[in-house]
C-alpha positions as CSV (number, residue, x, y, z in Angstrom):
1,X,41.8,51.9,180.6
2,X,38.5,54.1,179.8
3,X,40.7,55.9,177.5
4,X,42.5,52.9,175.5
5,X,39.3,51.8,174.8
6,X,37.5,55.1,173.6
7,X,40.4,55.6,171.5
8,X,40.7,52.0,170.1
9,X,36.8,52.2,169.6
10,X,37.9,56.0,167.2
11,X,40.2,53.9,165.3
12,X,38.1,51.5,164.3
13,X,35.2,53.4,163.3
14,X,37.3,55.5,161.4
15,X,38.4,52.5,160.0
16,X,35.2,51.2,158.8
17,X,34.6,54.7,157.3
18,X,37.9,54.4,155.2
19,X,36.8,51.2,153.9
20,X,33.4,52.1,153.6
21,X,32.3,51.8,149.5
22,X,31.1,55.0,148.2
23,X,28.1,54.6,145.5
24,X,29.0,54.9,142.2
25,X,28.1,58.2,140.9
26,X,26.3,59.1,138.0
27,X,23.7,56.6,136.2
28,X,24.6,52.4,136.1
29,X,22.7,49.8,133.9
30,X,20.9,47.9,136.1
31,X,20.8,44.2,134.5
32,X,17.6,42.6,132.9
33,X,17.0,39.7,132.0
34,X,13.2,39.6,130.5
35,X,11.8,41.0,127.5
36,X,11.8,45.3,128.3
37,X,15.1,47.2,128.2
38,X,17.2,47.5,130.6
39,X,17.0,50.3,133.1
40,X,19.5,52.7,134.5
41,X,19.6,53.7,138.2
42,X,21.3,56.9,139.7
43,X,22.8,56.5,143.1
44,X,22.6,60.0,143.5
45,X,18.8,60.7,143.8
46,X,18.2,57.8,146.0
47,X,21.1,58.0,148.5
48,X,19.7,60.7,150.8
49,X,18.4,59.6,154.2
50,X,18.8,55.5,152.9
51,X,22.0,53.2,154.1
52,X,23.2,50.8,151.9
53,X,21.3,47.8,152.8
54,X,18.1,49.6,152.8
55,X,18.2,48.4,149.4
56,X,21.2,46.6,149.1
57,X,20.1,43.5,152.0
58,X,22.9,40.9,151.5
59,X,25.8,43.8,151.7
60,X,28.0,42.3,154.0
61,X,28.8,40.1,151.5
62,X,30.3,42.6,149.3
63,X,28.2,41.5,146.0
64,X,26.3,45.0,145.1
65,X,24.6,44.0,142.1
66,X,21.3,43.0,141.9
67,X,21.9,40.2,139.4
68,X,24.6,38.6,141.9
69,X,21.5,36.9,143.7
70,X,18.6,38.2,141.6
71,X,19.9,36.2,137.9
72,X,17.0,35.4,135.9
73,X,13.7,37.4,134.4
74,X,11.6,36.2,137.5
75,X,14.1,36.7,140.1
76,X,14.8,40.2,138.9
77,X,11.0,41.5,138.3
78,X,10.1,40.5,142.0
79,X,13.3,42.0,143.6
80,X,11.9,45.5,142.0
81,X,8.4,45.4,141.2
82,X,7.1,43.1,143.7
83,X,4.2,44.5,146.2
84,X,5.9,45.8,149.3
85,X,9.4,43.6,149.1
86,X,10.6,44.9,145.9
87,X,13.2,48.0,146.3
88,X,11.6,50.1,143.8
89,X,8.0,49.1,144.5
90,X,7.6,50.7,147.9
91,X,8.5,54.0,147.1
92,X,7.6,54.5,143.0
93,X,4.2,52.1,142.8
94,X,0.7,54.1,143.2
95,X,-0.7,51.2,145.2
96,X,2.3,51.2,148.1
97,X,2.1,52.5,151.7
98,X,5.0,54.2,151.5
99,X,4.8,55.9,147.5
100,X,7.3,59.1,147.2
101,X,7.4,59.7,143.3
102,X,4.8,57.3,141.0
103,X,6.4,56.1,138.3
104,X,5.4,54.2,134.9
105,X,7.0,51.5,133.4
106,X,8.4,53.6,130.4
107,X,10.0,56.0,133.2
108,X,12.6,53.5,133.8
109,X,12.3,50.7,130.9
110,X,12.7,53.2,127.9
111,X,12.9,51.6,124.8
């Protein structure tokens, strides 16, 4: 029975991993809707050591965008700039805890 189980248990969790959504590679346009240009985000620098719903909290509902939940100018700012909930405050804002890499505003909002 020990063995069903542990094998059942394999299957599955290879499973998962098959159906698993790989990041999208390369840079994406990351929607805006206030007054700077939009920014661009690159799955690739900021997949290392992070699961998908470090960033991405309602995942299990399969909607990966941002502007799914996050649709208007207000909405948008706070789910990355605002102090220690938005995604890209906590690790690119000078005043966070947890800064990696301090960025400005024209780092990501060129235009």
């Amino acid at each position: 029975m020990k063995k069903i189980v542990a094998l059942a248990t394999a299957i599955l969790f290879c499973a998962a991993l098959a159906l698993a959504a790989d990041a999208p590679k390369g840079k994406i346009k990351v929607a805006n809707f206030g007054g700077k240009e939009a920014t661009t985000f690159n799955h690739d620098t900021h997949t290392k050591g992070t699961k998908c719903v470090d960033c991405h909290h309602k995942a299990d509902s399969k909607d990966f965008k941002c502007s799914g939940c996050h649709n208007d100018a207000d909405k948008m700012k706070d789910a990355a700039h605002k102090k220690e909930v938005g995604k890209c405050y906590g690790c690119h804002n000078k005043n966070s805890a947890t800064v990696v890499k301090e960025l400005k505003c024209a780092d990501c909002h060129a235009g």
